[in-house]
C-alpha positions as CSV (number, residue, x, y, z in Angstrom):
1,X,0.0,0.0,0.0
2,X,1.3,3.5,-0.5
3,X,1.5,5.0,3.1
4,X,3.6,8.7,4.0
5,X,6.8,7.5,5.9
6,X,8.6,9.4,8.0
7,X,12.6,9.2,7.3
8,X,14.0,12.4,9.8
9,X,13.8,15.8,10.2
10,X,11.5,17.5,7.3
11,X,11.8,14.6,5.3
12,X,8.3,12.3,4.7
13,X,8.0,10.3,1.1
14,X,5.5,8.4,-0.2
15,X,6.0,4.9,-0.8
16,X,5.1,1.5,-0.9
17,X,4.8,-0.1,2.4
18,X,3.4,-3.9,3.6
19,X,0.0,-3.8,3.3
20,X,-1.8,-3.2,6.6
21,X,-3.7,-6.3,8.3
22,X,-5.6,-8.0,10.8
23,X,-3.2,-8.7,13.6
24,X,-5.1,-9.7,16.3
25,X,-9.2,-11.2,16.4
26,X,-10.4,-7.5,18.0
27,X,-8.9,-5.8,14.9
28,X,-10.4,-4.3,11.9
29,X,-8.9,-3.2,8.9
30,X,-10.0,0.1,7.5
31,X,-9.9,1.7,3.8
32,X,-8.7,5.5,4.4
33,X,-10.9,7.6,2.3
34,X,-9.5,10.6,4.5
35,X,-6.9,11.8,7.1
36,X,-5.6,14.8,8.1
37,X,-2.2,16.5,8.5
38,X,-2.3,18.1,12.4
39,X,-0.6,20.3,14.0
40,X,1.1,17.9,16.4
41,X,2.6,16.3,13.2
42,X,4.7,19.1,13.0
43,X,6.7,18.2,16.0
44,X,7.8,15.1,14.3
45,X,8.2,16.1,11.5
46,X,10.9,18.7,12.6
47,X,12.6,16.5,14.4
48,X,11.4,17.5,17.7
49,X,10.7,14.4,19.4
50,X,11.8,10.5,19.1
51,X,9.6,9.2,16.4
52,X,11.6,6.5,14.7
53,X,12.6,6.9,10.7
54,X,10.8,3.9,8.6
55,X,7.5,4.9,10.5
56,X,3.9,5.9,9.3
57,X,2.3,9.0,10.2
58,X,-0.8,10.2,10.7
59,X,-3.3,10.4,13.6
60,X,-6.5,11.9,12.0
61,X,-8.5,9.2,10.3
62,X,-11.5,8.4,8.6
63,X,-12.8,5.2,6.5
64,X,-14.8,2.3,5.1
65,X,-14.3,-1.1,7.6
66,X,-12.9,-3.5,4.6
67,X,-12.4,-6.5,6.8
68,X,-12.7,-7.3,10.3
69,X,-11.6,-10.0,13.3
70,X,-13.3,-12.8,14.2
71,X,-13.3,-11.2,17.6
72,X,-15.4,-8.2,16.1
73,X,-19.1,-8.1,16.8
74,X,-20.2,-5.1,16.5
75,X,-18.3,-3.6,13.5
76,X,-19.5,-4.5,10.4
77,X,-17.4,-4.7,6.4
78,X,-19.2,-1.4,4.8
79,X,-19.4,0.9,7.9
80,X,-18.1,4.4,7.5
81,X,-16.1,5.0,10.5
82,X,-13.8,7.5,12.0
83,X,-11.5,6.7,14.4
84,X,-10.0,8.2,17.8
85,X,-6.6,9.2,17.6
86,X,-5.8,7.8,20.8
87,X,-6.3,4.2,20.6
88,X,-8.4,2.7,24.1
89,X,-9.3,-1.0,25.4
90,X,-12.0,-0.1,26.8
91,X,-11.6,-2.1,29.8
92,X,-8.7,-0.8,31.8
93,X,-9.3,1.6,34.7
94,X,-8.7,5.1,32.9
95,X,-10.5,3.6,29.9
96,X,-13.8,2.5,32.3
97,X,-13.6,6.3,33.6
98,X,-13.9,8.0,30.1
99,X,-10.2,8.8,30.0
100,X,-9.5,6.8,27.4
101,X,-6.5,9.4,26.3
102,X,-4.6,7.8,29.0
103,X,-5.2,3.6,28.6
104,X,-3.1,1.6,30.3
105,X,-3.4,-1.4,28.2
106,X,-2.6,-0.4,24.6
107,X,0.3,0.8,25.3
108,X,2.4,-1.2,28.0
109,X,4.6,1.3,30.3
110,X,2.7,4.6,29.3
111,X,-0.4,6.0,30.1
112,X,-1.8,6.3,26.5
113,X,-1.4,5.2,22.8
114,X,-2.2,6.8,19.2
115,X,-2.0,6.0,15.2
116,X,1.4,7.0,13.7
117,X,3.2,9.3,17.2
118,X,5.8,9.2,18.6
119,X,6.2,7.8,22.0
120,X,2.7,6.4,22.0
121,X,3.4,3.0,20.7
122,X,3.4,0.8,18.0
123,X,0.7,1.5,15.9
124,X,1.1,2.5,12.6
125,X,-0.5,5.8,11.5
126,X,-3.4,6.5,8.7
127,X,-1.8,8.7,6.2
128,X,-1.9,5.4,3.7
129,X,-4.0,3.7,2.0
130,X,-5.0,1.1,4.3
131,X,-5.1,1.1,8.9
132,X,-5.3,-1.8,11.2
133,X,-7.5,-0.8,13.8
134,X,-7.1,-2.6,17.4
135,X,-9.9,-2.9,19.7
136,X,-12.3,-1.9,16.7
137,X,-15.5,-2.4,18.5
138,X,-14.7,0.2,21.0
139,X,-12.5,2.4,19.1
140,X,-14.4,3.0,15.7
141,X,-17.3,5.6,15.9
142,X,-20.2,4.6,13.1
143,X,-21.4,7.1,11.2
144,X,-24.2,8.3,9.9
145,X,-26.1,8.0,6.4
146,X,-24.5,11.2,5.4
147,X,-21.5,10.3,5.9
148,X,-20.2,10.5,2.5
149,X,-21.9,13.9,2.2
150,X,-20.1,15.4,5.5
151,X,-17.3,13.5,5.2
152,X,-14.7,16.8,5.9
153,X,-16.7,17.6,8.9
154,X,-16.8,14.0,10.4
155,X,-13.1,13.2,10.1
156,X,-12.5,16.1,12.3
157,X,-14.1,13.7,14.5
158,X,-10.4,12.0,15.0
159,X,-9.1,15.0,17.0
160,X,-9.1,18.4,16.6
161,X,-12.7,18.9,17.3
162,X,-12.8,16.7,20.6
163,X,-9.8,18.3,21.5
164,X,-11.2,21.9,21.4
165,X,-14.2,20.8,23.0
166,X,-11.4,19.4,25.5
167,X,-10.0,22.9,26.1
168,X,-13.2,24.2,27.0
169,X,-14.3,21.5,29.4
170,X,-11.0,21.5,30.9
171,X,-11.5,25.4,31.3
172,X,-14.5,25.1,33.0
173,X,-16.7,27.1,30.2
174,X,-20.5,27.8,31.2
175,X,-23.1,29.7,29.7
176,X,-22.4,32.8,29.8
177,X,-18.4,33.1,30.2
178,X,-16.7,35.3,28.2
179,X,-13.3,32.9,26.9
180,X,-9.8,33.9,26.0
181,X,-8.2,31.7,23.2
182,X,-4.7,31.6,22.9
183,X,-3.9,29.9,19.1
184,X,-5.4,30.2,16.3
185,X,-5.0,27.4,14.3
186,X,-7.5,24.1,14.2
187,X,-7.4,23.3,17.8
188,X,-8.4,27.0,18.5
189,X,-10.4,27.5,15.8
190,X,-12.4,24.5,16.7
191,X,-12.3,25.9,20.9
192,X,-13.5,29.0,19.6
193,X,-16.4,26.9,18.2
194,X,-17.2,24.4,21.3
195,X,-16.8,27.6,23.4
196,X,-19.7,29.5,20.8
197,X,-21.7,25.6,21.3
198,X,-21.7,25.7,25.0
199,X,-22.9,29.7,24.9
200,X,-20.1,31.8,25.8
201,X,-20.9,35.3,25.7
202,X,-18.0,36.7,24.5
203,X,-15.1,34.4,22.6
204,X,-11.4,36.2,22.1
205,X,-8.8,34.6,19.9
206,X,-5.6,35.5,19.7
207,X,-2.7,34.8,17.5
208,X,0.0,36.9,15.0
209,X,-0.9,35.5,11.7
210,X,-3.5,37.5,10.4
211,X,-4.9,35.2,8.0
212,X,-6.0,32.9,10.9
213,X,-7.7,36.0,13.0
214,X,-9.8,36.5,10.1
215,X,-11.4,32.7,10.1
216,X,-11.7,33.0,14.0
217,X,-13.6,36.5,13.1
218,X,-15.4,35.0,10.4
219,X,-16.5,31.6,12.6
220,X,-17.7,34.8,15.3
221,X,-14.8,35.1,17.9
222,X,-13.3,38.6,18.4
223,X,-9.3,38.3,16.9
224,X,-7.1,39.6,19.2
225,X,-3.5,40.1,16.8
226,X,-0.4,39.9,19.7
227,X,2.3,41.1,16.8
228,X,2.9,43.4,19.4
229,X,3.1,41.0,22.5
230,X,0.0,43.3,24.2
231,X,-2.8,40.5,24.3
232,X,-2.9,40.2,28.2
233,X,-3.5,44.1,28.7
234,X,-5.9,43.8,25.1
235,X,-8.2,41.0,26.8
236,X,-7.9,42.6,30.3
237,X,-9.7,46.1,28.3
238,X,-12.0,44.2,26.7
239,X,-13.4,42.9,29.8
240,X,-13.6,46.1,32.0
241,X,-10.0,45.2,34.0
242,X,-11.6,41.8,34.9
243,X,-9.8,39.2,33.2
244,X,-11.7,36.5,30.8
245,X,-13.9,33.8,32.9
246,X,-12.0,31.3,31.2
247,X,-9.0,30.7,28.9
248,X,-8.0,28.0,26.5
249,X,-4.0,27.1,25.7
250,X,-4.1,25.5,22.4
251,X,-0.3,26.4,21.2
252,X,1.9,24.3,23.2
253,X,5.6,24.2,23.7
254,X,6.7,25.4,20.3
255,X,5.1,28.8,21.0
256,X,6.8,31.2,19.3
257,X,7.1,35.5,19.3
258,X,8.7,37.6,16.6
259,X,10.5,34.3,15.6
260,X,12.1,32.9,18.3
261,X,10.2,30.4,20.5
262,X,9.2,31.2,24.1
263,X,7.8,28.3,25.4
264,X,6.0,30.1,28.4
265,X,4.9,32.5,26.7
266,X,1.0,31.7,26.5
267,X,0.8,30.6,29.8
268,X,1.4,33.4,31.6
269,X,-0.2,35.6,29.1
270,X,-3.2,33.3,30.2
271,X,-2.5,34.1,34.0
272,X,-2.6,37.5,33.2
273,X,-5.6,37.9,31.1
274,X,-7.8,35.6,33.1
275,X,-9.9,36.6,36.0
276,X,-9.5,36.3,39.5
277,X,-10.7,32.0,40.5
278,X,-11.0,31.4,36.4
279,X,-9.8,28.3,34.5
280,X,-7.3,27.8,32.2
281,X,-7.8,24.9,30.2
282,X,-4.4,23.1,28.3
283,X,-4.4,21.6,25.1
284,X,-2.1,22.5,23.6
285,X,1.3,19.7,23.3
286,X,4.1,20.1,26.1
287,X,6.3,17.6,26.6
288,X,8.5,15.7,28.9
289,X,11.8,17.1,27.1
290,X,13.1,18.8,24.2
291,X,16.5,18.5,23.7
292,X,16.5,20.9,20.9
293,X,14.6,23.7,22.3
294,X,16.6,27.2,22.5
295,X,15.5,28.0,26.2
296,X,17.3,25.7,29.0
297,X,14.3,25.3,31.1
298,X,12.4,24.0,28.2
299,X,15.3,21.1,27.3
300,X,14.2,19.3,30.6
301,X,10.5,20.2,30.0
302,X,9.9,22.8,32.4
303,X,8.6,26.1,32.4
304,X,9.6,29.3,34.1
305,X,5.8,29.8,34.9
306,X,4.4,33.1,36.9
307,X,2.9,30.5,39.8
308,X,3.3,33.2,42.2
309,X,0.4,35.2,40.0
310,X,-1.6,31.7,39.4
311,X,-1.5,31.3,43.5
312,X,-2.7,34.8,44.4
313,X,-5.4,34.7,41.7
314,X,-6.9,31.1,43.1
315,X,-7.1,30.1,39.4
316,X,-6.9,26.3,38.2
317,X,-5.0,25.0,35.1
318,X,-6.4,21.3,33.7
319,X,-4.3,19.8,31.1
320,X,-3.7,16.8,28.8
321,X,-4.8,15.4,25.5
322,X,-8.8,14.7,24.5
323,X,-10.0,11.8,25.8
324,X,-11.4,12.0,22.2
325,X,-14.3,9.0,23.0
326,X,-15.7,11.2,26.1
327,X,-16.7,13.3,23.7
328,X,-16.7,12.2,19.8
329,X,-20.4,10.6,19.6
330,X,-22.4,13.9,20.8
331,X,-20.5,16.5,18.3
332,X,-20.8,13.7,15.6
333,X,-24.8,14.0,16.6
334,X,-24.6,18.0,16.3
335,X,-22.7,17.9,13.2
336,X,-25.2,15.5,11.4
337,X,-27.7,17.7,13.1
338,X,-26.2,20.9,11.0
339,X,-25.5,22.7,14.0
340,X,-21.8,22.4,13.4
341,X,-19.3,22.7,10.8
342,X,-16.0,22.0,11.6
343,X,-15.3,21.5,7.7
344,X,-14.7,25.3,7.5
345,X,-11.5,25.7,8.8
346,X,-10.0,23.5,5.7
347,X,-7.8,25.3,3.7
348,X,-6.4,22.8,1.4
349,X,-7.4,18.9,0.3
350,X,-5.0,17.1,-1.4
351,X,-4.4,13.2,-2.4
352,X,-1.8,11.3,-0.6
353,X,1.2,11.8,-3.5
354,X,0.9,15.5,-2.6
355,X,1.7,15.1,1.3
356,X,4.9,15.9,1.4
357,X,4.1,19.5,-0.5
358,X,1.2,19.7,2.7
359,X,4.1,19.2,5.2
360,X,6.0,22.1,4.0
361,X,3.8,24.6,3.2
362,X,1.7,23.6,7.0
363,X,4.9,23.7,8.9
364,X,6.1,27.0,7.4
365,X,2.6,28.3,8.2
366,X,2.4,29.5,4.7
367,X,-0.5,32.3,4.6
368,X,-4.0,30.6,3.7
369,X,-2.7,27.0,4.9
370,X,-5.3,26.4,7.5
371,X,-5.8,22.7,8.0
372,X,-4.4,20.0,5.1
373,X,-6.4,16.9,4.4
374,X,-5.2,14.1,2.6
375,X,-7.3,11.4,0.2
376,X,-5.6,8.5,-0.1
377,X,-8.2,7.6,-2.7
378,X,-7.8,10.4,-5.1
């Protein structure tokens, strides 16, 4: 099957790789029709964390079941599915709770496993033609008749939308809140649009590239440009000297200002331009190290972080990846509904032979590339 490889620092090729198959009886074997290229791709793909060269990317997928386990009961040959990126059991403890972003089974040793990542186990990702697909009948989400139709809205299923829907439950947003955004690229973008879903008053995104402030204006959020580095004192006018009710990290570590990267940079804006007991939900990637960040702190993981601030404000921080399954069937239900379109944020669709160009142009944030999807079928 033709599959995007990885082979070390900005360097992914198509080629031909052994065909994906049923491994194990709980598997099912899945025909990509699409699969997108996410931000946390990036990391890898810059050589920014350990993923291993010979290995297949790609964490946001969506396809046709073309054969299943004998294991399988629910999961039938024909279904359109879309699958988590992190991969659960569905029976281990975290997995019983709903926090299936953190199984303890699929990936022996860590706390959580995912298609095609580094660090997060074997699996192989979905930017190919073909995806085995362990523990199928808990892990694939069927969808509905339109399917098809909505296709670019229900892959978005895989992650980014969960995940900003993540930021905002994390952040505690309520009716009501007005909600500070800090990123605005799909995982914002989609925050921005959870935080509109569970009525937010007021939603303020920020960012520096201006071609991403005007999709968070036109999906409704305020844009808040920080070319200048004065977001804090911009959100903190816009809400009478208050502070936002609630504010969303959906950058991570590779944060970046005026071209050099400064890893603790949104957080403490967030401090800053959040109120007095409001939450700060985190999203955005941070990891355990990076030996080839510029700033010292951020080689061992750590941040120089304005706690002091955080303390004497009584706000709480929640963090860590979507538990994508706590939350994937209810915005599938509102999509097929129509009263959400996560498809609008796409900027480019492309077929697989093309992903390498969708790499470059992504990671180079190339004006107008929002969010890059792939069909392997094209």
């Amino acid at each position: 099957m033709k599959a995007l490889v990885y082979e070390g620092p900005r360097k992914v090729v198509v080629k031909e790789m052994p065909d994906a198959r049923i491994e194990r009886p709980t598997d099912v074997l899945v025909k990509i029709t699409t699969t997108n290229i996410c931000g946390s791709d990036l990391h890898m793909y810059e050589g920014r964390t350990n993923m291993e060269t010979g290995r297949i990317l790609g964490h946001e997928n969506l396809g046709v079941v073309t054969e299943v386990g004998n294991g399988v009961e629910r999961i039938k040959v024909g279904d359109r599915v879309c699958l988590p990126f992190n991969i659960g059991c569905g029976f281990c403890k975290n997995c019983e709770r709903g926090l299936t972003g953190f199984c303890l089974t699929a990936n022996p040793g860590m706390a959580g496993a995912a298609y095609g990542f580094a660090g997060m186990g074997p699996y192989s990702g979905g930017q190919a033609e073909y995806l085995r697909v362990p523990f199928a009948d808990f892990n694939c989400l069927v969808l509905p008749p339109d399917a098809e139709e909505k296709e670019n809205d229900y892959v978005m299923l895989s992650d980014i939308f969960p995940t900003g829907y993540h930021a905002t439950v994390l952040a505690g947003v309520e009716p009501g809140d007005s909600v500070v955004i800090y990123g605005a690229g799909p995982v914002g973008l989609m925050a921005a649009l959870s935080a509109s879903i569970k009525g937010a008053s007021k939603v303020m995104v920020v960012d520096s590239h201006p071609d991403r402030l005007k999709l968070a204006e036109k999906m409704g959020a305020i844009p808040v440009d920080d070319s200048d580095g004065s977001s804090a004192d911009q959100i903190l006018e816009m809400t009478g000297g208050e502070g936002a009710d609630r504010g969303c990290e959906c950058v991570g570590y590779q944060c970046s200002c005026k071209g050099h990267e400064v890893p603790n940079l949104t957080m403490n804006n967030l401090i800053k331009a959040v109120r007095p007991t409001g939450g700060i939900g985190v999203v955005g990637v941070f990891v355990a190290e990076d030996p080839k960040a510029e700033d010292k702190l951020a080689k061992k993981g750590q941040l120089a972080l304005d706690f002091g601030q955080l303390w004497m404000k009584g706000q709480h921080i929640a963090t860590g990846q979507a538990n994508v399954k706590a939350y994937n069937r209810k915005l599938r239900d509102l999509i097929a509904a129509g009263k959400a379109s996560p498809s609008q944020i796409i900027s480019h669709e492309l077929p697989l032979d093309k992903a390498p160009e969708g790499y470059q142009h992504f990671d180079e944030r190339d004006e107008g590339w929002t969010k890059v999807v792939l069909k392997p079928a094209a």
